[in-house]
N, C-alpha and C positions, 0 to 999 in steps of 0.2 A: 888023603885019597878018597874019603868017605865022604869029605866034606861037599870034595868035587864030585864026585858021584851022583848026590841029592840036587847039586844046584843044577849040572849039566840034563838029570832026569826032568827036573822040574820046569827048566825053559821048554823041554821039549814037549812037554804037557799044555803050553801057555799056546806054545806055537801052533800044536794039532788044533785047541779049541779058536783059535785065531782063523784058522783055515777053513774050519767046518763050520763057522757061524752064519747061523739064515738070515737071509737077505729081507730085511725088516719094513720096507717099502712099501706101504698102503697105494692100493689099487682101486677106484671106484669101480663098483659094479652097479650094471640100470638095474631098477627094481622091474620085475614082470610086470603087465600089465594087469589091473584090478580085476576080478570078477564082479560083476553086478549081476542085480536081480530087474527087469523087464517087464514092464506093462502099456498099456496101448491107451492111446486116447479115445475113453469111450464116446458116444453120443447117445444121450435119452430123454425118453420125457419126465422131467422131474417139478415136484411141486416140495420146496423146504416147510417142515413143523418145525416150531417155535414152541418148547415145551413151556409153560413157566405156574412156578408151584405156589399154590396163598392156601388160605383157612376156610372153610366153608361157614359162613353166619347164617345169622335167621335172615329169611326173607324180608321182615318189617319186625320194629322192636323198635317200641315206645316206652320212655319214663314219663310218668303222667300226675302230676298236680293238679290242687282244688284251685278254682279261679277267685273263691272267696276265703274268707276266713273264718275258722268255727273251730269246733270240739268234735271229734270224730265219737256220734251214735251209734254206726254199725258196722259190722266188717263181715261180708259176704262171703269172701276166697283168701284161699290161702294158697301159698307158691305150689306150683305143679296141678293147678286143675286147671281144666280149659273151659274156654268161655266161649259164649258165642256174642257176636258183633251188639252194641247195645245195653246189653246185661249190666245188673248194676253191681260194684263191687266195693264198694267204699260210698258210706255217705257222713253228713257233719247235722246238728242239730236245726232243725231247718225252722223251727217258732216263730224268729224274725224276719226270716225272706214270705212266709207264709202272711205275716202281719201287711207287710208292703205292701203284697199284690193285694190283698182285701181294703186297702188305705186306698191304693191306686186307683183301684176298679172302682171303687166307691166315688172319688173325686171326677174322676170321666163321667161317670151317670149322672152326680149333679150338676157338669156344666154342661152335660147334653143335653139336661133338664130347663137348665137355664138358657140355653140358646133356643128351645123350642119356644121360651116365655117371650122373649125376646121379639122372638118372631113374629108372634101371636100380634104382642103389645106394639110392633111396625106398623102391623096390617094394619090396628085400629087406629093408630098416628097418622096414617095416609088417610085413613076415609076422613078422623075430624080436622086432619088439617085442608082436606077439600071442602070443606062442607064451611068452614070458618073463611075460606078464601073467597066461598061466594057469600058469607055475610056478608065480608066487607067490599065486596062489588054490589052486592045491594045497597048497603050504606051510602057508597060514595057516590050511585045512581040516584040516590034520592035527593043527595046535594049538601053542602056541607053549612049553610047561611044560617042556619039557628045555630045556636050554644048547643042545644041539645045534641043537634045532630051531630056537631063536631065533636060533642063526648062521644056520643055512641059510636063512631067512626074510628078517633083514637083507643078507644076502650079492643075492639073489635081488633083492629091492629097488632096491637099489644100481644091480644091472645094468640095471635095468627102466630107472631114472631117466637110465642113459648113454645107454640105445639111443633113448630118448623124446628128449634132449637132442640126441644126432644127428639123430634124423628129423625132429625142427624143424629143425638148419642144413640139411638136405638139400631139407627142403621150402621153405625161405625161398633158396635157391640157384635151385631149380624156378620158382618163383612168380617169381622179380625175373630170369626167363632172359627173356621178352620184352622187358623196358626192357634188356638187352646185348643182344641179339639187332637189337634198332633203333639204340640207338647206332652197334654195328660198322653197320650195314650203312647208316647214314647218313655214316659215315666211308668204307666202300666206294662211294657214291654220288657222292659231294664228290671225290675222286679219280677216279672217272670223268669227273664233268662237267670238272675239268680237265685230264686227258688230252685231252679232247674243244673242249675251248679252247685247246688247243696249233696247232690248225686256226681259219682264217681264209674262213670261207667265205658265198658270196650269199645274203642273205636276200631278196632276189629275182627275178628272170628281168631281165638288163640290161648296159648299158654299161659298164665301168671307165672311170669319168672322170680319174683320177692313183693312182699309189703313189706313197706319202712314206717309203720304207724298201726300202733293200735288203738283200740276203743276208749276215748277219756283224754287220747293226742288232744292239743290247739295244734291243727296246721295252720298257715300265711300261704297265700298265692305267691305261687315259685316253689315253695316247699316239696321236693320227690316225697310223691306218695306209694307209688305202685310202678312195677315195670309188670310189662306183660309183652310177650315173642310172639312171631309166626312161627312156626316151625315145621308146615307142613310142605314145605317148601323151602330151600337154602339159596344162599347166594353165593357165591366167589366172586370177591374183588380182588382185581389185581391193576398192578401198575407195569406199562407196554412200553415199546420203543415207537417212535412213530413209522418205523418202518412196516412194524407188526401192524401197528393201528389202523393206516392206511390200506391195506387188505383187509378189512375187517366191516361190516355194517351191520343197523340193526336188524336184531330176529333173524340172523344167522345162528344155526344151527353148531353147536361146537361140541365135542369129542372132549369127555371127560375121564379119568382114568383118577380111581383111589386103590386102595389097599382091600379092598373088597370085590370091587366091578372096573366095568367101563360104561359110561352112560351119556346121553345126548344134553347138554341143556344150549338154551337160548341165551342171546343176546341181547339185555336189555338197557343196556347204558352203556355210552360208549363218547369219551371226552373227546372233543374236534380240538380244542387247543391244549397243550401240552403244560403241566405244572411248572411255574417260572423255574424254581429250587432244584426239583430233582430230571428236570425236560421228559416227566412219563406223561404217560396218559390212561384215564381211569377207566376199567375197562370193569364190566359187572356183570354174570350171566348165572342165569335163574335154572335150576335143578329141581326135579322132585326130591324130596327127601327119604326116600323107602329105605329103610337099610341104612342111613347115613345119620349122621351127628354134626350140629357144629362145634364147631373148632376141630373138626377132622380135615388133614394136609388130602387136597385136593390137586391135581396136575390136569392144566386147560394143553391143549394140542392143537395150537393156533394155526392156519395155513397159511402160508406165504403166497409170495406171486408164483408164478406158472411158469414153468421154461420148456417150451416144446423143442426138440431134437437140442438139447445143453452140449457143449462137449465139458465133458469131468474128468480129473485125474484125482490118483488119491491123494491124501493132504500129505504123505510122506515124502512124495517126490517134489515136492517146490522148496526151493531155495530161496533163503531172504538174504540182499547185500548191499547195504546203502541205499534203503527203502523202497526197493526195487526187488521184485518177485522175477524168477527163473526157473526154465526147468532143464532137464539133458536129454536132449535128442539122441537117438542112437542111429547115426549114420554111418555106415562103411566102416563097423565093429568100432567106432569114436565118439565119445561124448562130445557133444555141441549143445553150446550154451543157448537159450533162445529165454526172450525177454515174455512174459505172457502177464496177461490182467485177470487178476482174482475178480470175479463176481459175485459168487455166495458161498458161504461154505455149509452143507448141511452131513452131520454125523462123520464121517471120515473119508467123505469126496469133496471135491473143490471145481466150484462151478468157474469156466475160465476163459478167456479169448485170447488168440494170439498165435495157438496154433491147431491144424487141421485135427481132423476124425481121425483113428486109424494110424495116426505114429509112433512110434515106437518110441518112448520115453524111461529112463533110469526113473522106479519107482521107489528106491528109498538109498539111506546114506550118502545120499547129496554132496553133503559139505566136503566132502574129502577129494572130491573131481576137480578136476581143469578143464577149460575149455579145450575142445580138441584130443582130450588125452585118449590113448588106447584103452580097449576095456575088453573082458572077453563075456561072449553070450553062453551062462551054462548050458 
């Protein structure tokens, strides 16, 4: 009876939770619609900077070599003094360029000695070759029928044809004195200029940045001898896009910005064709140096083109999908997809065409929308 008692209880337990079990049947529910955040298609006048950061160098910086060869005599400067344009700073034992030009100058004066002789000894060759040309017009006036007279005739001849023959070498001596005359004194010249390269001196107004040679050195031409900077004055070089470039000319005025100021420098180089390698273009503009150092990181603040009345939205609300740019219109509380073309982007607006001034556009979380879908305006 007890057995039946438990089984009878126990069906009736199976039964109640039979009867009472929830109805387990999933039900889709719509999701609410989104909340988004709203901004308007501005319109302004905008001009894009184009920041781009390089090293500030010297203005002019020269490593400078002897053009001849020698034994360095003197040494003028040492690194970190300044020099003015000219000054000499390095020179080499100068004995044998000193001998040259005294050799040179020497051999010029004797054959400008010898061309004056020359000259002289023409003149006199023209009087006696006239005076001999009328001997022998007198001779052969007086007739040639004796023996005697035909000596004195050929005798007379003879002489005619020596003195004629010298006064050609005298006049071809004459005539070819200007090509000696240039030679020496192209050889007197050439020996100057390398007495004149015996000396090491600034080509111009600056710092000595190192000597690589001391007093008792043999340099060789090519040999670094001396570097010496501008530095009263820097440059920034940098490398551009051609977009940049192409807004850009020379002796524009450019907006500098380091870790100390902001300051104005010029434009003074500026590459029209673009590097094959890296497609930049070399861009170079000249600063005072007040307050500044090279190789201090300098930031140039290049202008772009100009866009009068742009319309811009910000770079958060464009959509990228299959290399196609969009954005979401909000129409009749519904996003609407609309196709628009990027034109520039500058800092966190985006220059745009496509759609008007003044609409009301989803300005961020983009990707998660559908076209058309409902959205609500906080």
């Amino acid at each position: 009876m007890r057995i039946l008692f438990i089984s009878a209880f126990s069906l009736l337990i199976v039964a109640a939770l039979f009867w009472t079990k929830p109805n387990t049947r999933a039900e889709l529910q719509s999701l609410p619609p989104p909340t988004v955040n709203i901004d308007f298609v501005g319109q302004i006048d905008i001009q894009p900077i184009t920041e781009v950061t390089g090293k500030l160098q010297p203005a002019r910086k020269a490593r400078l070599h002897f053009q001849v060869s020698g034994q360095i005599d003197r040494r003028f400067v040492e690194a970190g003094q300044y020099v003015e344009e000219n000054d000499e700073m390095l020179s080499i034992e100068s004995g044998d360029f000193v001998d040259a030009v005294e050799e040179s100058a020497a051999i010029l004066k004797t054959e400008r000695a010898a061309i004056e002789r020359d000259s002289r000894l023409l003149e006199l060759m023209q009087l006696e070759r006239e005076l001999q040309e009328q001997e022998v017009a007198r001779i052969k006036k007086l007739g040639r029928d004796s023996l005697a007279s035909k000596s004195n005739y050929d005798q007379a001849l003879q002489a005619l044809y020596r003195q004629q023959s010298e006064e050609a070498r005298f006049k071809h001596s004459v005539d070819s004195a200007r090509s000696r005359l240039m030679i020496e004194q192209a050889h007197l010249n050439k020996a100057e200029r390398n007495l004149k390269r015996a000396q090491l001196t600034a080509p111009f107004s600056g710092t000595v940045n190192d000597v690589y040679v001391e007093v008792g050195d043999y340099v060789s031409p090519g040999q670094a001898a001396l570097e010496i900077v501008q530095i009263d004055k820097l440059d920034l070089n940098l490398e551009i896009t051609g977009s940049s470039a192409a807004q850009l000319q020379l002796g524009q005025n450019i907006k500098i910005v380091t870790n100390n100021d902001e300051r104005e420098g010029q434009i003074i180089a500026l590459a029209v064709a673009p590097d094959p390698e890296t497609n930049t273009h070399t861009l170079k503009i000249r600063l005072p140096s007040d307050g500044l150092f090279a190789g201090q990181l300098a930031v140039a603040q290049l202008p772009g083109r100009f866009y009068k009345a742009a319309n811009v939205i910000p770079i958060s609300a464009i959509l990228y999908e299959d290399g196609q740019s969009y954005v979401f219109e909000v129409i009749n509380d519904r996003a609407v997809k609309r196709t628009v073309k990027l034109i520039e982007r500058y800092k966190n607006v985006q220059i745009i065409a496509g759609i008007e001034s003044g609409q009301t556009i989803v300005s961020k979380d983009v990707s998660s929308l559908a076209d058309g879908q409902a959205v609500i305006i906080p």
